[in-house]
C-alpha positions in Angstrom: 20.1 -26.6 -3.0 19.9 -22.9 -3.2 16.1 -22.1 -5.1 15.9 -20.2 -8.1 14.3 -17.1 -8.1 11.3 -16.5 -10.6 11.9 -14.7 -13.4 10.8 -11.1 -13.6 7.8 -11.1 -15.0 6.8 -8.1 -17.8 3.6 -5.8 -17.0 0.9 -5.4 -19.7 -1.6 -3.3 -20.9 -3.9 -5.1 -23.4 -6.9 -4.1 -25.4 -10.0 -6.5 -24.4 -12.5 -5.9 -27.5 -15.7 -7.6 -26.2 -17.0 -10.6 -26.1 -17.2 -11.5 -29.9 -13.5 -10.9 -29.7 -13.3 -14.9 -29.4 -14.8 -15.2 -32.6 -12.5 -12.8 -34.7 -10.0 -14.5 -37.3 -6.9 -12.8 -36.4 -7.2 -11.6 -32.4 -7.2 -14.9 -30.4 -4.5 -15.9 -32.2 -2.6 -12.9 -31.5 -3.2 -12.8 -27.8 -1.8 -16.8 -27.9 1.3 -16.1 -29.1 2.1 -13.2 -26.9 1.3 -15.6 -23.8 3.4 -18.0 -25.6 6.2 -15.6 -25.7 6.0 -14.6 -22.0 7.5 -16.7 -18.8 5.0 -18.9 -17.3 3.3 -16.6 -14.3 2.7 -18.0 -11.3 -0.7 -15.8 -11.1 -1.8 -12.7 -12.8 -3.0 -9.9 -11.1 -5.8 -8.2 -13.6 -7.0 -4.9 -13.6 -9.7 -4.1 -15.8 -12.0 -0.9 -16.8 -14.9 -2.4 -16.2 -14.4 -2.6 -12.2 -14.4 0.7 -11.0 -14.4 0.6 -6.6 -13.4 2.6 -4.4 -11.5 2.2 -1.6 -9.4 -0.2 -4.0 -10.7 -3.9 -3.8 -10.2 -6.8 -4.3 -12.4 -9.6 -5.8 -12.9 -12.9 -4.5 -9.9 -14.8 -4.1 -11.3 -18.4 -4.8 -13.5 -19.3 -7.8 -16.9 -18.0 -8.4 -19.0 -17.6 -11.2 -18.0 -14.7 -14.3 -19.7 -11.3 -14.2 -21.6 -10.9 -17.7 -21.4 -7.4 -17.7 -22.5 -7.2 -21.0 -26.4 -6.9 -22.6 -27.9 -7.9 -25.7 -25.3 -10.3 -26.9 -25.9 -13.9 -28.4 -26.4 -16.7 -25.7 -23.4 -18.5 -26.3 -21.4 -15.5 -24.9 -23.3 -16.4 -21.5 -22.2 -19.6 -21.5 -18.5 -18.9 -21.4 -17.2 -20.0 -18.3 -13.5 -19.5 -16.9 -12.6 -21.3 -13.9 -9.3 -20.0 -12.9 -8.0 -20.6 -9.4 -8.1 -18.7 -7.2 -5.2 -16.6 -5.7 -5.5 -15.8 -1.8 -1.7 -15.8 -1.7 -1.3 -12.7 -4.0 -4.3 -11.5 -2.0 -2.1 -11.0 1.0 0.8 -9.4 -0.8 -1.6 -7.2 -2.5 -3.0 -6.1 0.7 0.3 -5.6 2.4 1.6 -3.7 -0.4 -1.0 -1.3 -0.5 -1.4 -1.0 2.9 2.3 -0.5 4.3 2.5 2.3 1.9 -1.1 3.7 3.1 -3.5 2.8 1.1 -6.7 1.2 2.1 -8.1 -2.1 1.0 -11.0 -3.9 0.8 -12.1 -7.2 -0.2 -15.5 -8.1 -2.0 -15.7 -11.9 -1.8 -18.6 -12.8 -4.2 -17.6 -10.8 -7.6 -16.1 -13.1 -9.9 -14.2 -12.0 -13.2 -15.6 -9.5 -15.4 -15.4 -9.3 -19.4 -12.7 -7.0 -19.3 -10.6 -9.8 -17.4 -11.7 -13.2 -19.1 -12.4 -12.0 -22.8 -8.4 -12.2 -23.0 -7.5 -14.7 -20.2 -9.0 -17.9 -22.3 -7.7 -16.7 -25.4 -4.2 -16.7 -23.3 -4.2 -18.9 -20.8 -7.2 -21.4 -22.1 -6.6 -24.4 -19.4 -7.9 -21.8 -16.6 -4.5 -23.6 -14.8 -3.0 -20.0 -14.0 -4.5 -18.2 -10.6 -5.8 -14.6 -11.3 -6.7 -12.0 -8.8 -8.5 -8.9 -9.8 -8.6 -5.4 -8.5 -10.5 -2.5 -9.2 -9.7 0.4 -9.9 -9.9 3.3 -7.7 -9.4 5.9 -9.6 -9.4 7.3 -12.5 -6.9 9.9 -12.1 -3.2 8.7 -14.1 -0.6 9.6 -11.7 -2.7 8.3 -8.6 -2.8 4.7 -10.7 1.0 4.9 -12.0 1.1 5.5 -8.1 -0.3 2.5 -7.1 1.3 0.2 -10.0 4.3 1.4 -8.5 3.3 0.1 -5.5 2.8 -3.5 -6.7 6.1 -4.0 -9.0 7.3 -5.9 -6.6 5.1 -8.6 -7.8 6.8 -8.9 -10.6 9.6 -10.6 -8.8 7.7 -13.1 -7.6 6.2 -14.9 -10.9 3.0 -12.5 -10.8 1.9 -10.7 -14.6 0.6 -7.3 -13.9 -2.3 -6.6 -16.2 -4.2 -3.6 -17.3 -7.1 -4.6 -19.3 -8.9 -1.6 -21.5 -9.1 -0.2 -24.9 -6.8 1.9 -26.2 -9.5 4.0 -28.2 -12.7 3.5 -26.5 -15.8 5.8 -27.8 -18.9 3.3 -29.2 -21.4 6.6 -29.7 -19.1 8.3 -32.0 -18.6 5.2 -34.5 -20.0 4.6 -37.9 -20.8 1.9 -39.8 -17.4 1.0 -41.8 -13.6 1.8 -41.8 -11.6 3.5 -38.5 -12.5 6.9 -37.6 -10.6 10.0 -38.1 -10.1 10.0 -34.4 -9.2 7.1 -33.8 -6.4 6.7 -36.0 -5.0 9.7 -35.2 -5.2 9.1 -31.0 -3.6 5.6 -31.6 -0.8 7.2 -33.8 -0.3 9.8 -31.5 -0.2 7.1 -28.7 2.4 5.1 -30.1 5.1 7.9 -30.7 4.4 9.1 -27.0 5.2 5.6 -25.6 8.0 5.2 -27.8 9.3 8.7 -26.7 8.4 7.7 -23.2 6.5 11.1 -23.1 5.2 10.4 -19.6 3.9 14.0 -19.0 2.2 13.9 -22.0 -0.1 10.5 -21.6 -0.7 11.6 -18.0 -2.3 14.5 -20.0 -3.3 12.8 -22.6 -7.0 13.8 -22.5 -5.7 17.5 -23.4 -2.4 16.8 -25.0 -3.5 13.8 -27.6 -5.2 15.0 -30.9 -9.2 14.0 -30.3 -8.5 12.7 -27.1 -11.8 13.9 -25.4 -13.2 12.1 -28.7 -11.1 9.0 -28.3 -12.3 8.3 -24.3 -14.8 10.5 -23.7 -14.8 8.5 -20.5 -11.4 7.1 -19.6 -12.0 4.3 -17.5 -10.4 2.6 -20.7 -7.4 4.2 -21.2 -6.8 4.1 -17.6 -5.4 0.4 -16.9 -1.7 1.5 -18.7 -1.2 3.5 -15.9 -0.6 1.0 -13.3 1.3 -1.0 -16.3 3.3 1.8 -17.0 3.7 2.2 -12.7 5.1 -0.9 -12.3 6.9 -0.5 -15.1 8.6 2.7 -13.8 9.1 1.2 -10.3 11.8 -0.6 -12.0 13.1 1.5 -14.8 11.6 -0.6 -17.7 9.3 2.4 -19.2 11.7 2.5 -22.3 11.4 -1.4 -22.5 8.4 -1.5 -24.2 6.9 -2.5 -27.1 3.4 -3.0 -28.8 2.6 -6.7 -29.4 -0.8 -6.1 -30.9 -1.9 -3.2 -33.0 -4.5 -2.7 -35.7 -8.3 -2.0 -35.2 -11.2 -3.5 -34.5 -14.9 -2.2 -35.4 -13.2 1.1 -36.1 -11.2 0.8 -32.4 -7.3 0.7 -32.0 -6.3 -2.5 -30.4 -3.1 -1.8 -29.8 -1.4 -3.6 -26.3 1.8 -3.4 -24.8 4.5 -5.1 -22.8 6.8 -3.4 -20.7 9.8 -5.1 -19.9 
């Protein structure tokens, strides 16, 4: 019997609130029915703002305990816990990937999942039944991460969802008690029509071409995961299959996620 190769898998960029997202009316249940909607991935490779490494690592591959990189929350968001398996397997491919093509790896076996990778994983895949392998990111810089999601598409092929985990507006300093600022309705508008338009050259740049960008991510490590979603969305001409599955705001900060292909 000839075997029946996995179905492409899409590539994600998804905003990751915070911890209290789990207690928000409307958000957990938004992030359930878009894993409901997807094909059932074999693993899911996570890349998240709040792991930033260089040379480009990757975090243990079997399970160990969450990183709580968060302060002066409740205790019950310390008690989460989110024993996924483990994914040596993708490890490898991840490695040779990277490496064929030149770029250098390394592994840091004792970091577990941080907030940016778990906050959505149990409101998605809640069992923990679903192996996830996360990398940092190395960069900052756009086109060196569309580079490197590039690199990985062919992942996608083999059952694995490609995740970038951020915030699509991003700037807790500059918010005020009540409503959505100025800025960041008008970055998240602006957003949108660029991904629709599939203004590629203009969310590279976005920092300069996006009204109140500097205001929106004053630091970018946010903003940053679409870039390798958009990579290995490119790597297979799916960057005008796209869509946003979530959008709205949350604490005065645009929420919006998308799926490419």
């Amino acid at each position: 019997m000839t075997a029946v190769a996995p179905e492409r898998m899409p590539a994600l960029y998804l905003s990751h609130g915070a911890p209290p997202l789990a207690d928000d009316a409307v958000w957990p249940g938004q992030l359930a029915a878009w894993s409901a909607e997807l094909p059932r991935p074999k693993a899911v490779l996570m890349v998240s703002a709040h792991w930033e490494e260089a040379p480009l690592a990757l975090a243990a591959t079997e399970t160990v305990p969450l990183v709580y990189d968060f302060w002066g929350f409740p205790e019950h968001y310390y008690q989460v816990r989110y024993a996924a398996p483990g994914a040596p397997e993708l490890a490898d491919a991840v490695r040779k990937l990277l490496r064929t093509a030149g770029a250098p790896v390394q592994d840091i076996e004792e970091r577990g999942l941080d907030h940016g990778a778990y906050v959505p994983l149990v409101e998605m895949y809640p069992d923990a039944d679903v192996p996830v392998l996360q990398i940092s990111l190395p960069t900052l810089d756009p086109q060196r991460l569309m580079e490197i999601g590039r690199r990985l598409a062919p992942l996608r092929d083999a059952g694995v969802l490609i995740v970038g985990s951020g915030f699509f507006t991003h700037n807790l300093a500059a918010l005020r008690q009540g409503g959505v600022p100025t800025w960041s309705a008008e970055f998240d508008a602006w957003g949108r029509e660029a991904l629709d338009a599939q203004d590629v050259d203009a969310l590279l740049d976005f920092a300069h071409k996006s009204p109140a960008g500097q205001l929106a991510h004053p630091r970018t490590e946010h903003f940053a995961p679409l870039f390798v979603a958009m990579g290995a969305a490119d790597a297979t001409g799916e960057l005008g299959r796209q869509r946003s599955v979530i959008d709205g705001f949350w604490m005065g900060l645009a929420k919006r996620s998308v799926q490419f292909g």
